[in-house]
C-alpha positions as CSV (number, residue, x, y, z in Angstrom):
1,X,-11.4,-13.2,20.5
2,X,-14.6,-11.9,18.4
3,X,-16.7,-14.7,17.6
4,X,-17.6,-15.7,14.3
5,X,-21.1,-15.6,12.8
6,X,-22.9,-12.5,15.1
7,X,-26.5,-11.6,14.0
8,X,-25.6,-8.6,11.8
9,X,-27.6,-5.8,10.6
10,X,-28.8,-7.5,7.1
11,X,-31.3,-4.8,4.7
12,X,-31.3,-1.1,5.4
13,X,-34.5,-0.9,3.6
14,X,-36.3,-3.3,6.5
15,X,-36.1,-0.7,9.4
16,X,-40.1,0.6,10.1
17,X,-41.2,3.3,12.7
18,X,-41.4,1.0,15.4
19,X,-37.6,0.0,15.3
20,X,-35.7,0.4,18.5
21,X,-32.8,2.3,16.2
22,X,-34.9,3.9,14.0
23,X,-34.2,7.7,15.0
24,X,-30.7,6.8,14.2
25,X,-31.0,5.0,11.4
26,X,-33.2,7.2,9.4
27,X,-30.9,9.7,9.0
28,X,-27.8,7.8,8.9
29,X,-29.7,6.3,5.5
30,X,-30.5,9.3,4.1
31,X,-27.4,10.8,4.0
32,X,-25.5,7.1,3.1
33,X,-27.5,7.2,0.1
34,X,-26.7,10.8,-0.6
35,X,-23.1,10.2,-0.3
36,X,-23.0,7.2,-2.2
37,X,-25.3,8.6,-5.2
38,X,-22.5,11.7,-5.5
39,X,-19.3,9.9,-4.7
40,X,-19.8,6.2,-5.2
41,X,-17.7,5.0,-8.2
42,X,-15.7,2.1,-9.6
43,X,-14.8,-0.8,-7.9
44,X,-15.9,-0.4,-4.2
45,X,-14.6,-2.0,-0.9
46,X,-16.7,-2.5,1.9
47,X,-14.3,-2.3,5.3
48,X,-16.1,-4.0,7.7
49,X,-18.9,-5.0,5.4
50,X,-20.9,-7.7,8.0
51,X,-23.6,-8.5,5.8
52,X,-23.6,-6.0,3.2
53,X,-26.7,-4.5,4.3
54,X,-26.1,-1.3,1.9
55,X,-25.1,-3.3,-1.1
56,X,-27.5,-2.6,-3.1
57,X,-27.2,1.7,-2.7
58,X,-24.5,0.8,-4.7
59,X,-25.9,-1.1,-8.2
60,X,-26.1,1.8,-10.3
61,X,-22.4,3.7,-8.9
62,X,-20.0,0.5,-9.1
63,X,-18.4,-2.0,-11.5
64,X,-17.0,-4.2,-8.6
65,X,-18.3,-5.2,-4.7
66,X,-15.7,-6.0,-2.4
67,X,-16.5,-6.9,1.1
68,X,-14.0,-7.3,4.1
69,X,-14.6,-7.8,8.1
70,X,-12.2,-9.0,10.5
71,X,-14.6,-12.4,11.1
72,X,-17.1,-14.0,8.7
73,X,-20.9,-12.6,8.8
74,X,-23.8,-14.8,9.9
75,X,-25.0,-14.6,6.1
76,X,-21.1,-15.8,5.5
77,X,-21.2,-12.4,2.9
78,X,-17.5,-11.7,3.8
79,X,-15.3,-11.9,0.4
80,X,-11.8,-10.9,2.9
81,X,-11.2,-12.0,6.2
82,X,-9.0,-9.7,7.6
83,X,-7.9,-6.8,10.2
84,X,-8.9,-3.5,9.1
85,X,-5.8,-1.8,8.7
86,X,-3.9,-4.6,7.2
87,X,-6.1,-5.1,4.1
88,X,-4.6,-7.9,1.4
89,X,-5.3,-5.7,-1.6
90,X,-2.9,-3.5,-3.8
91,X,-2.2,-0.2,-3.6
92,X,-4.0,2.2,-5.8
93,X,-6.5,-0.2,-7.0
94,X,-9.5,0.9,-5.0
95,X,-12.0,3.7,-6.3
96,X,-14.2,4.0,-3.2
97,X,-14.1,2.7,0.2
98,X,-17.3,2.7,2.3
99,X,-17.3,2.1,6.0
100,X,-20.1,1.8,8.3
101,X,-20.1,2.3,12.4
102,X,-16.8,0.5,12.1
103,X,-14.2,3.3,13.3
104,X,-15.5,3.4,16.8
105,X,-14.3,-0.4,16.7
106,X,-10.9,-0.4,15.7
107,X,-8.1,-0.1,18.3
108,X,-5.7,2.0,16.1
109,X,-8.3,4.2,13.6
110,X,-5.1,6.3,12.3
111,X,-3.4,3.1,10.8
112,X,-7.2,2.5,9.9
113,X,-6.8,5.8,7.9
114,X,-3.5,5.3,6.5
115,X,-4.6,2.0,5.0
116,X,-7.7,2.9,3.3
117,X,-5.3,6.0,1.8
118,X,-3.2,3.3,0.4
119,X,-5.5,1.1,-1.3
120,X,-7.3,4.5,-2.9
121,X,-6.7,5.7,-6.4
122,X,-6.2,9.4,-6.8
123,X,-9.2,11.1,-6.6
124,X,-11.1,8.5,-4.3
125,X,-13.5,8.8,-1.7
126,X,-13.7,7.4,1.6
127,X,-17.6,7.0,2.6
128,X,-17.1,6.5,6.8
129,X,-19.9,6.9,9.2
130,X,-19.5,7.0,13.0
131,X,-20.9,7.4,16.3
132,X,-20.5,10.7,18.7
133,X,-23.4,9.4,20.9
134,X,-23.8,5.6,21.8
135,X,-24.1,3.2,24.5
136,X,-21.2,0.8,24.6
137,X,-21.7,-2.2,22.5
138,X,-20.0,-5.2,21.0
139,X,-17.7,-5.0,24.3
140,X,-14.6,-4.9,24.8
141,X,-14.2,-4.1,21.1
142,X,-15.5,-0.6,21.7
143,X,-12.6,2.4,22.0
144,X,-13.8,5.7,20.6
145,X,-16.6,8.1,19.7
146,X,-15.9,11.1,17.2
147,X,-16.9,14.6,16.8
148,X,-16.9,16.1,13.3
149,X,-13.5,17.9,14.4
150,X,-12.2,14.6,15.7
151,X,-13.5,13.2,11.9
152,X,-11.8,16.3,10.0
153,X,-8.1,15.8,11.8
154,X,-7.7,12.0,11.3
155,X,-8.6,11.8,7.9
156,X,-6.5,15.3,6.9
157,X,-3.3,13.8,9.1
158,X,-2.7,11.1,6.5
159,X,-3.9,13.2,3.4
160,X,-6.9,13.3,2.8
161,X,-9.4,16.2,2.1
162,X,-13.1,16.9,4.0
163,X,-15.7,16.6,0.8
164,X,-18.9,16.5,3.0
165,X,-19.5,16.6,7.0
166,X,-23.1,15.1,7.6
167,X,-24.6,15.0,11.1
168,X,-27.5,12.6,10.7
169,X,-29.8,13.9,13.1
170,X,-30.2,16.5,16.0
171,X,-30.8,17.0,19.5
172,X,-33.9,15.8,19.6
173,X,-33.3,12.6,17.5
174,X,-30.5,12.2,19.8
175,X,-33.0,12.4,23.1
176,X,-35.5,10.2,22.1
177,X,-32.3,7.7,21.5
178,X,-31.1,8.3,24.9
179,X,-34.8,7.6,26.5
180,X,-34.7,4.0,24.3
181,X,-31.9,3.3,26.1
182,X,-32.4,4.9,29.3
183,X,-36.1,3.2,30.3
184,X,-36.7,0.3,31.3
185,X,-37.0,-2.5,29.0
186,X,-40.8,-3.2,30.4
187,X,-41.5,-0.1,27.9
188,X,-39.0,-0.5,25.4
189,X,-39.9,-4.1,24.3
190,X,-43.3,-2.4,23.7
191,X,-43.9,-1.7,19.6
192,X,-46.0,0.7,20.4
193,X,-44.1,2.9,22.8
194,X,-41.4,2.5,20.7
195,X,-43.3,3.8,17.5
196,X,-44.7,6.6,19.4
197,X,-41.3,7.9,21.0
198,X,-40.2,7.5,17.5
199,X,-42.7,10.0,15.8
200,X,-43.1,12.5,18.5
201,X,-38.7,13.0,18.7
202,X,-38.4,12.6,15.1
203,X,-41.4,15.3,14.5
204,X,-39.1,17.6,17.2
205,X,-35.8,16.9,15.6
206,X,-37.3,18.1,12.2
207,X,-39.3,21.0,14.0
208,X,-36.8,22.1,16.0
209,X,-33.1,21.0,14.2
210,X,-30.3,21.5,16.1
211,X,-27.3,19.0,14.9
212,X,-24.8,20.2,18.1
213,X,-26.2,17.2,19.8
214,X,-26.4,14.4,16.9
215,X,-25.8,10.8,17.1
216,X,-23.6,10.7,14.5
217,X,-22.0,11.7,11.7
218,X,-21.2,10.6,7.9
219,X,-17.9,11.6,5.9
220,X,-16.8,11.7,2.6
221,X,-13.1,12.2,2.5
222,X,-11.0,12.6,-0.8
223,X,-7.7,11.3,-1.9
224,X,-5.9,13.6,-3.8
């Protein structure tokens, strides 16, 4: 049973050099506020919304800020408390759904899919992010990782189309990741190892990109 009220990730715009995540995050932002500044519309739904730490990407895109999760947030910010692919909303009522390192977490991401087709009006977008690299986390409730082919045939099995593919970071990014993870935690607690494998892979990863190694990946799908 998941437990209610985790810590969740709470302001996207709080996440400095020194951050354990921050070669991951930083260009998982970037290209979740390019997706949402060119695709973001009408009444949203957040699937899996924890603490609605992008919220605010979304004040000048969206009449309407909807926010489910399968338990209530430690900020209690959930508006639906529900499964993910049995949503308690109408069909065709939803002009963009956005989903955040969620997919990796759900047991049966096809029914996941097919229920964020449903609740889409024509011409909607589905804004999902997801992991290709990760340790295991929020155990046992971890089942998948997904490459950008993976991404490409679940969304187009239930109908949608591929607008953008966006791998948010490279090799490098991904490296300096793995050696967070990897070393011991008598270096990683450090801020200032932290900040300094932070700069010197994020200076390679921009140097020297090479995305066939990235962390993850962001989606816009459309519903036609």
């Amino acid at each position: 049973m998941r437990k209610n009220n985790l810590k969740r990730f709470k302001d996207f715009s709080e996440i400095e050099i020194s951050n354990k995540y921050y070669l991951v995050y930083k260009p998982l932002i970037r290209d979740l506020i390019f997706a949402v500044t060119n695709y973001a519309k009408g009444k949203v739904l957040d699937v899996g919304c924890g603490n609605k730490p992008y919220e605010k990407l979304f004040e000048n895109y969206c009449e309407e800020y909807i926010g489910c999760d399968i338990i209530q947030s430690s900020e209690n910010r959930v508006d639906v408390i529900c499964n993910a692919t049995v949503i308690p909303l109408l069909d065709n009522t939803i002009d963009t759904i956005f989903c955040t390192q969620v997919v990796e977490h759900v047991e049966d991401h096809n029914q996941l899919i097919k229920e964020m087709f449903r609740l889409l009006k024509p011409n909607g977008h589905v804004i999902m992010s997801g992991p290709m690299y990760w340790p295991l986390h929020e155990k046992p409730y971890d089942f998948f990782r997904f490459t950008k082919f993976g991404f490409k045939f679940i969304f187009e099995k239930q109908g949608f189309t591929i607008s953008e593919t966006l791998a948010n970071g490279g090799k490098w990014a991904t490296l300096g990741q793995m050696i967070i993870h990897t070393f011991p935690r008598s270096f990683t607690k450090k801020k200032f190892f932290r900040k300094w494998n932070n700069k010197l892979f994020m200076y390679l990863d921009n140097r020297y990109y090479d995305d066939n190694n990235t962390m993850n990946y962001v989606i816009v799908a459309k519903k036609q």
